[in-house]
C-alpha positions in Angstrom: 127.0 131.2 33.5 128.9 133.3 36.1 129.3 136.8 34.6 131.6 139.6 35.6 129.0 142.0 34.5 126.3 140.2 33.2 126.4 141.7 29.6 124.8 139.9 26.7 126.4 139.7 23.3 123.7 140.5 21.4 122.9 143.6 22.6 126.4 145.2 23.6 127.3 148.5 22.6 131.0 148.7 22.1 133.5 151.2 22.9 133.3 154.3 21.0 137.0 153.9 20.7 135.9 151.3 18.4 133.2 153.3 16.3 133.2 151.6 13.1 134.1 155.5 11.3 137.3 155.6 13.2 140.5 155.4 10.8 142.0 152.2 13.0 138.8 150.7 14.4 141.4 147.9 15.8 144.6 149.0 17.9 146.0 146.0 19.6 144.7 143.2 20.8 146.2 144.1 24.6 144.5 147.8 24.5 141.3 146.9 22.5 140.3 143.8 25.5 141.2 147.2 28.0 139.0 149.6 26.5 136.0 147.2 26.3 136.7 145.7 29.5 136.9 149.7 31.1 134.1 150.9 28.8 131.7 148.2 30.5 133.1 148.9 34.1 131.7 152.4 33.2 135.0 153.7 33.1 136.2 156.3 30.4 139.1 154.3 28.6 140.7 157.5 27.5 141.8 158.0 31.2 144.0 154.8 30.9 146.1 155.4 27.9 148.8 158.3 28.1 151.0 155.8 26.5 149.8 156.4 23.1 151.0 159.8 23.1 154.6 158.7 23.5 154.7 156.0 20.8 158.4 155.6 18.9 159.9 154.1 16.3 161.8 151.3 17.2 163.9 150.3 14.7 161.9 147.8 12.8 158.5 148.6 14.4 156.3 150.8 16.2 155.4 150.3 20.1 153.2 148.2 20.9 151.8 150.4 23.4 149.4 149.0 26.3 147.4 150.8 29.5 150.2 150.8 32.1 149.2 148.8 35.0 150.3 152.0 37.7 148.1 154.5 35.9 145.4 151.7 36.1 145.9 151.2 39.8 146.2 154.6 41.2 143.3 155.9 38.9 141.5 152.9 39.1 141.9 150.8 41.5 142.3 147.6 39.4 145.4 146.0 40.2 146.7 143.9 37.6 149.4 141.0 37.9 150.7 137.9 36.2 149.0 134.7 37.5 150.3 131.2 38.1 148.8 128.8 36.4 148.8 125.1 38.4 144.9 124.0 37.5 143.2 123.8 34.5 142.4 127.4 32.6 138.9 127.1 32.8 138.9 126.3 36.6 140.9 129.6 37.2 138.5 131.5 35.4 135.6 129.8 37.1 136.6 130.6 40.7 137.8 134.0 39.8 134.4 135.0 37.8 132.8 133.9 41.6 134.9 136.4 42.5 134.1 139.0 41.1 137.6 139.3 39.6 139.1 138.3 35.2 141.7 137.5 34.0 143.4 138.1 30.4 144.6 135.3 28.6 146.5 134.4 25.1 144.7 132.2 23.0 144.8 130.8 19.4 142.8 132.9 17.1 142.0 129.7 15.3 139.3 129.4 18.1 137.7 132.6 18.3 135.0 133.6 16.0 135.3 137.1 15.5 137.9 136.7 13.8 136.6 135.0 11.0 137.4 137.1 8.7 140.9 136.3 9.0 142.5 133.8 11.5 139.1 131.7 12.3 139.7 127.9 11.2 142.4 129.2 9.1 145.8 130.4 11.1 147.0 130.3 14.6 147.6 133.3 15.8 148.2 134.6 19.3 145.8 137.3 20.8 144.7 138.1 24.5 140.8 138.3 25.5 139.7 139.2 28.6 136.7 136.7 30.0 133.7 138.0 31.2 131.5 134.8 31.3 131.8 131.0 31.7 129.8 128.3 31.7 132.5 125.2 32.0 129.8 122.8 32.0 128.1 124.4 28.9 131.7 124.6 27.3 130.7 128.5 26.6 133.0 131.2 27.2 132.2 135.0 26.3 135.2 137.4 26.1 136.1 141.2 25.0 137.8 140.6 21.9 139.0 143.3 19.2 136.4 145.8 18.8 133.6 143.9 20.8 132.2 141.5 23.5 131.3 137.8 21.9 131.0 134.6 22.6 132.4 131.2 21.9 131.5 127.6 22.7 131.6 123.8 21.9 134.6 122.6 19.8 136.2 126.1 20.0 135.5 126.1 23.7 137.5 123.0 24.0 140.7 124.0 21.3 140.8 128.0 23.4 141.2 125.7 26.9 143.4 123.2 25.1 141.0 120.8 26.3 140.6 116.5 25.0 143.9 116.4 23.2 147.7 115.9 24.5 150.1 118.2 24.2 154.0 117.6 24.1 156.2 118.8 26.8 157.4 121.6 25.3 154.0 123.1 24.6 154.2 126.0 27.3 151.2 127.3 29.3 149.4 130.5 28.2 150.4 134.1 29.8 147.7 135.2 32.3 147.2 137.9 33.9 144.8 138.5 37.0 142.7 141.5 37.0 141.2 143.0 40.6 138.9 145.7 40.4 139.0 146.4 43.8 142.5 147.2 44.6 142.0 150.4 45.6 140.0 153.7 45.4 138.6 154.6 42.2 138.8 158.3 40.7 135.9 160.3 39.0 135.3 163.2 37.4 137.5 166.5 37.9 139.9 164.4 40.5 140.3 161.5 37.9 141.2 164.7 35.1 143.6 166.1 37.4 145.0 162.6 38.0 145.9 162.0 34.8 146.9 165.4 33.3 149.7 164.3 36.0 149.8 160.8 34.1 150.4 162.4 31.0 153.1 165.1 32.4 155.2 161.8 33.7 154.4 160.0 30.0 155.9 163.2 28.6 159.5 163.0 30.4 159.9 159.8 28.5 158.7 160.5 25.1 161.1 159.8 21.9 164.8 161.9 22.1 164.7 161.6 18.0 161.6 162.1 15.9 160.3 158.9 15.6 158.8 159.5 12.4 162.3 160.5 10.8 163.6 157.4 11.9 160.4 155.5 10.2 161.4 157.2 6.8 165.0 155.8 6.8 163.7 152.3 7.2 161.0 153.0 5.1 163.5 153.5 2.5 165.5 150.7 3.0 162.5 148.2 3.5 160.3 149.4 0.4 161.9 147.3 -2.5 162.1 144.6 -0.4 158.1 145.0 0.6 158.0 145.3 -3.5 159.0 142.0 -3.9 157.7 140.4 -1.2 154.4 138.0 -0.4 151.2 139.8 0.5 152.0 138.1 3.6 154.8 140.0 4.4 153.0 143.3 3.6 150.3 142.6 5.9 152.9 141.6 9.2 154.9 145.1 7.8 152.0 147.6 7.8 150.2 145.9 11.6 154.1 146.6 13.2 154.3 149.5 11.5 152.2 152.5 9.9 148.8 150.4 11.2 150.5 150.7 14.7 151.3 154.0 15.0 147.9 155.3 13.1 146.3 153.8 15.5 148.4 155.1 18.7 148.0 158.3 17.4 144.2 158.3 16.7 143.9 157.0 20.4 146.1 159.8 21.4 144.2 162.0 19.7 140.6 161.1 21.6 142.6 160.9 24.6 143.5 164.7 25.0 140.0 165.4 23.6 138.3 163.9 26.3 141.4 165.1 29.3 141.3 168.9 28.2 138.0 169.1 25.7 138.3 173.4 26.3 141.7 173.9 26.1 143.8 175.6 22.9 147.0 173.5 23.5 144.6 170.2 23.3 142.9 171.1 20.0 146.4 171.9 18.8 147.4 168.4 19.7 144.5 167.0 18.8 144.5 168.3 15.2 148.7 167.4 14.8 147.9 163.6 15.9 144.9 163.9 13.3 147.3 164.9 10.0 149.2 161.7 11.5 147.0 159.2 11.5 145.5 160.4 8.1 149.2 160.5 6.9 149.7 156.5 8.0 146.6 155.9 6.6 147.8 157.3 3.4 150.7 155.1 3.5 149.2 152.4 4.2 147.2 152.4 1.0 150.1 153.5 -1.1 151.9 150.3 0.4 149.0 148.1 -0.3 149.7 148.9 -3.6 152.5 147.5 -4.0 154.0 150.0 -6.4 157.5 152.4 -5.9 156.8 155.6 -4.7 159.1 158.3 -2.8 157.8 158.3 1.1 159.9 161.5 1.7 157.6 164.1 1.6 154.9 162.4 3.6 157.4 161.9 6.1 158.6 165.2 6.4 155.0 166.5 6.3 154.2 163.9 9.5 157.4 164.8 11.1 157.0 168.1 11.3 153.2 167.0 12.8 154.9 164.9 15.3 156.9 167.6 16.6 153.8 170.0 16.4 151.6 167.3 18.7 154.5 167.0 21.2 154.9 170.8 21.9 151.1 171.2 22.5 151.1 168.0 24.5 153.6 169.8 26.8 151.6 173.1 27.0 148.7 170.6 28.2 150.7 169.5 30.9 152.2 172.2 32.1 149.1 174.1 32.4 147.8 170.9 34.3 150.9 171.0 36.9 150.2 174.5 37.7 146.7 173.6 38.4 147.5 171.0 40.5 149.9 173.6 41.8 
């Protein structure tokens, strides 16, 4: 096969971003391929994703946050780009594996075992992996995935690649994106912390004008009877855009300013504010699940007030990182 990092699926050790005792094991499918793919580059994945910290509401669902591809350059090194796609997937892959470069991909859920628990031989449903293995000849691919590293092959091989079947002309090619690890210098220890206290300081001028929480609650309100009524399907596509989102933005958030300030007051503060959060969204996410009326108002007054809390400790971080850097 030709490996990125020659990792075997058997005996991976995931992320402990994905430690089965977290609240929201899974974040999305964009930032859980990152943290593997970082974790297994020996890379703290933490350092990557300020975003979470600054999470809104945005009217009918909660950001989608991802790593942002500056913070992973200038900390990193790892440049990361859309790719053009005028050969077969696989052959991409191939040449860039030689490489030593990846690349992320969308692909139909329907092919990937890991999810068989859900969408395996059952739904298609987009998700991204990122490769780290592929034997075209072999038809096996093995790719970070959700909370781990696995690996695929035969028939599923073939449907992931869209490979002995014809496809109409309106069947679109799959977003790509090509990941270079050595773009540039790579940051470690106190100069990667200083580095992204700065990350975080420039998150923080962007973070929500309203409390995004308070703006949750009103379309809480308005959605609930309709979520009452509605299919199970419909509660499971409400709660992953929603209160599974932000639980688990917040519990990255939360083992992000753990690991950027692990000494400092204003980061425990923080820390414990995004906790009461993503135990609050758990919360309503069982009381959704349900499927019975109930009045969300105090729990969003309760997380509000806890959003607010996070963000003025958040601040205190940075600042006391600017004067440092100072």
């Amino acid at each position: 096969m030709l490996q990125l990092f020659g990792l075997d699926p058997a005996s991976y050790h995931p992320s402990p971003l994905h430690d089965p005792n977290r609240a929201f094991r899974e974040t999305n499918c964009y930032v859980d391929l990152w943290i593997e793919l970082l974790h297994a580059r020996g890379i703290p994945p933490e350092s990557a994703l300020a975003a979470a910290c600054t999470v809104d509401f945005e009217g009918d669902q909660w950001t989608f946050f991802k790593p942002s591809p500056e913070d992973l350059l200038r900390l990193h090194g790892i440049d990361v780009h859309e790719m053009q796609l005028y050969r077969p997937t696989a052959d991409h892959l191939a040449e860039q594996l030689a490489a030593g470069r990846t690349m992320t991909l969308e692909v139909d859920s329907f092919y990937l075992p890991d999810t068989c628990a859900t969408a395996y031989r059952r739904a298609h449903v987009k998700s991204s992996i990122a490769v780290e293995a592929i034997d075209p000849k072999g038809e096996r691919l093995r790719y970070f995935h959700g909370s781990g590293y696995y690996e695929l092959a035969g028939e599923d091989y073939r449907g992931v690649f869209r490979l002995g079947r014809a496809f109409s002309d309106d069947v679109l090619p799959p977003y790509v994106e090509l990941v270079n690890f050595d773009a540039g210098p790579r940051l470690q220890g106190d100069d990667l912390r200083r580095e992204v206290s700065l990350s975080l300081a420039r998150q923080l001028a962007f973070k929500p004008k309203r409390n995004p929480w308070l703006a949750f609650g009103e379309r809480l309100e308005r959605d609930l009877p309709l979520l009452l009524g509605g299919s199970d399907g419909d509660y499971h596509a409400y709660a992953f855009a929603t209160v599974r989102q932000c639980g688990a933005a917040f519990e990255i958030a939360r083992s992000f300013v753990e690991w950027l300030a692990p000494a400092s007051a204003p980061a425990s503060d923080a820390a414990a504010a995004l906790s009461r959060q993503v135990n609050g969204a758990k919360t309503l996410l069982f009381k959704l699940a349900r499927r019975r009326a109930f009045d969300p108002r105090p729990a969003i007054e309760d997380l509000a007030a806890d959003w607010s809390l996070a963000m003025n400790a958040l601040d205190r971080v940075a600042l006391a990182a600017e004067g440092r850097a100072a």
